[in-house]
C-alpha positions in Angstrom: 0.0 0.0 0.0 2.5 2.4 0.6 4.6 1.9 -2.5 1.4 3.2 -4.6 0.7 5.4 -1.8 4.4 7.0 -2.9 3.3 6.2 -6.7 0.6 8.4 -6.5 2.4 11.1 -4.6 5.1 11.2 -7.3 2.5 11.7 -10.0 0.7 14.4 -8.6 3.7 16.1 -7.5 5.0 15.9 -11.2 1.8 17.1 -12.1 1.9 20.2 -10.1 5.5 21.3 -11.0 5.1 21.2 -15.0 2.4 23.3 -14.6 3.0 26.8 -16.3 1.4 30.4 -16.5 0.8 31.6 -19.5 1.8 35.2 -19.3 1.3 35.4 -23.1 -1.0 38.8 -24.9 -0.2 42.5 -25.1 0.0 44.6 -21.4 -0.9 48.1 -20.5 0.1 50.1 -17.6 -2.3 51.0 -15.4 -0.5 53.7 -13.3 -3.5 54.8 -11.2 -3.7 51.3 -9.5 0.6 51.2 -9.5 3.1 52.4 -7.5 5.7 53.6 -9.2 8.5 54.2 -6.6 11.5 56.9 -6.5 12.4 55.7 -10.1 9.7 54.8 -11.7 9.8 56.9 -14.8 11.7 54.5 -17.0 9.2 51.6 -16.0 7.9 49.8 -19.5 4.4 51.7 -20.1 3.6 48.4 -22.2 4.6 44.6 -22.1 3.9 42.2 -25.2 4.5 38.6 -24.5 5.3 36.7 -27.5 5.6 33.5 -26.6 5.2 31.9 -23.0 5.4 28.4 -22.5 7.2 25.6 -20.4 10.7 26.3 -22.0 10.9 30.0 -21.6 9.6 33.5 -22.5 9.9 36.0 -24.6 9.0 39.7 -23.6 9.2 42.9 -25.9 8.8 45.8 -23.2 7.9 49.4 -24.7 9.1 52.3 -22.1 9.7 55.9 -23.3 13.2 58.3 -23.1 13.8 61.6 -21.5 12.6 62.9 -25.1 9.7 60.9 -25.0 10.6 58.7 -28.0 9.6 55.0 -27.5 12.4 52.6 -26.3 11.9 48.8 -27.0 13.8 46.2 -25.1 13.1 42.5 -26.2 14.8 39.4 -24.4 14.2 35.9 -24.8 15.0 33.9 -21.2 14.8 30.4 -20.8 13.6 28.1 -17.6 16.8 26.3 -17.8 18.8 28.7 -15.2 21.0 29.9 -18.1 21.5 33.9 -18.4 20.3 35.4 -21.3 21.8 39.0 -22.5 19.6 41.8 -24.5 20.5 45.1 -25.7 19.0 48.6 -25.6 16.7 49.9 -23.4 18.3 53.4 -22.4 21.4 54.5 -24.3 23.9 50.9 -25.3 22.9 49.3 -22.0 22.8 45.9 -21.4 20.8 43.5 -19.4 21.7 40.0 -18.3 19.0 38.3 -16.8 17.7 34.6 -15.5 14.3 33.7 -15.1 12.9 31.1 -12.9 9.7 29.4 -11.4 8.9 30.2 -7.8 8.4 27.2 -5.7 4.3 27.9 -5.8 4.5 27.3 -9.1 1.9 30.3 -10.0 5.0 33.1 -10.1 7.6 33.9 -12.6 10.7 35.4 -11.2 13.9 37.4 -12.9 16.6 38.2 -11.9 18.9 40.8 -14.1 22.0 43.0 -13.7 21.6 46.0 -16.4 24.9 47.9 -17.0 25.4 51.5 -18.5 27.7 54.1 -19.4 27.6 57.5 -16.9 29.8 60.3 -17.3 32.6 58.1 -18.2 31.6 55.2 -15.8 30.0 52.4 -15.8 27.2 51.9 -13.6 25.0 48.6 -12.8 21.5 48.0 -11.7 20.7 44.7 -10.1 16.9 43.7 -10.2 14.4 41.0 -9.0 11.0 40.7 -10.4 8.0 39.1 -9.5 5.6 38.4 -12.4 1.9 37.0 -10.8 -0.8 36.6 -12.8 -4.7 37.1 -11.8 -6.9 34.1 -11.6 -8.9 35.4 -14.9 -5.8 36.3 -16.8 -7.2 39.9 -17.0 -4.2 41.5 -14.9 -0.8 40.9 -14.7 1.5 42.8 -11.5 5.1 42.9 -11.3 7.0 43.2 -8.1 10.4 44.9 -8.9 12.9 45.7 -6.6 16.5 47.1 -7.6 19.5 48.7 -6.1 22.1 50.7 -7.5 24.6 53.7 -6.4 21.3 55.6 -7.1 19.8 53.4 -4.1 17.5 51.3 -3.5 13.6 51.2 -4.9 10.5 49.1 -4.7 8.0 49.2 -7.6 4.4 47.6 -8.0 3.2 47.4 -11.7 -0.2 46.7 -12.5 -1.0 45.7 -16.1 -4.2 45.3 -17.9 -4.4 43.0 -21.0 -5.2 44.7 -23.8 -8.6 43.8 -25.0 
């Protein structure tokens, strides 16, 4: 009995860990129901997710510059613990990033240094994010918390799928 006791275990427990949010659609910014933090400016005003499955993501984020151009960022990170790098963003900079299922299974999680050039130096940003999607797939929030010499901030994002 407890052999297929275990059996069963085993299954379900499989079961639970290849489950996989589907972040995939196109995401607004709802700033009203955000909070933005101390440097929130440069946060992406829109998320489209490509592709989302149990391999990996891919994420095209649309933010605006100082000039109020549109900058797009687009990285491609895999489950598999391996760092990915993009380009662009703000000026050459350069993200590295890993993403990563949280042990409830329902959260994505990134982790990412981006590097820049500053009057001559460089300069690094490290950030953790938490991507949790609602139960009706309607609203997507992302924890993000980063530190820098700039210091440290906490950000809430709150985006609506686009319809």
């Amino acid at each position: 009995m407890f052999v297929i006791g275990a059996a069963i275990f085993c299954l379900c427990t499989s079961a639970t860990m290849m489950f996989v949010v589907n972040f995939s659609g196109d995401w607004k910014l709802n700033e009203s129901k955000s909070d933005l933090g101390q440097f929130g400016r440069g946060a992406a005003r829109s998320i489209k997710v490509v592709s989302s499955d149990a391999n990996g993501i891919v994420i095209e984020r649309t933010s605006t510059n100082q000039n109020g151009d549109a900058v797009v960022r687009k990285e491609s990170l895999t489950f598999d613990g391996k760092e990915a790098e993009s380009t662009g963003g703000f000026g050459n900079s350069k993200r590295k990033a890993k993403a990563k299922w949280a042990d409830d299974g329902n959260s994505m999680i990134i982790d990412a240094v981006t590097s820049f050039e500053r009057d001559g130096q460089t300069m690094e940003i490290k950030q953790k994010e938490t991507w949790k999607l609602s139960s009706d797939g309607s609203t997507l929030t992302i924890e993000a918390n980063s530190s820098s010499s700039f210091g440290e901030n906490a950000m809430k994002l709150v985006y609506e799928k686009a319809k």
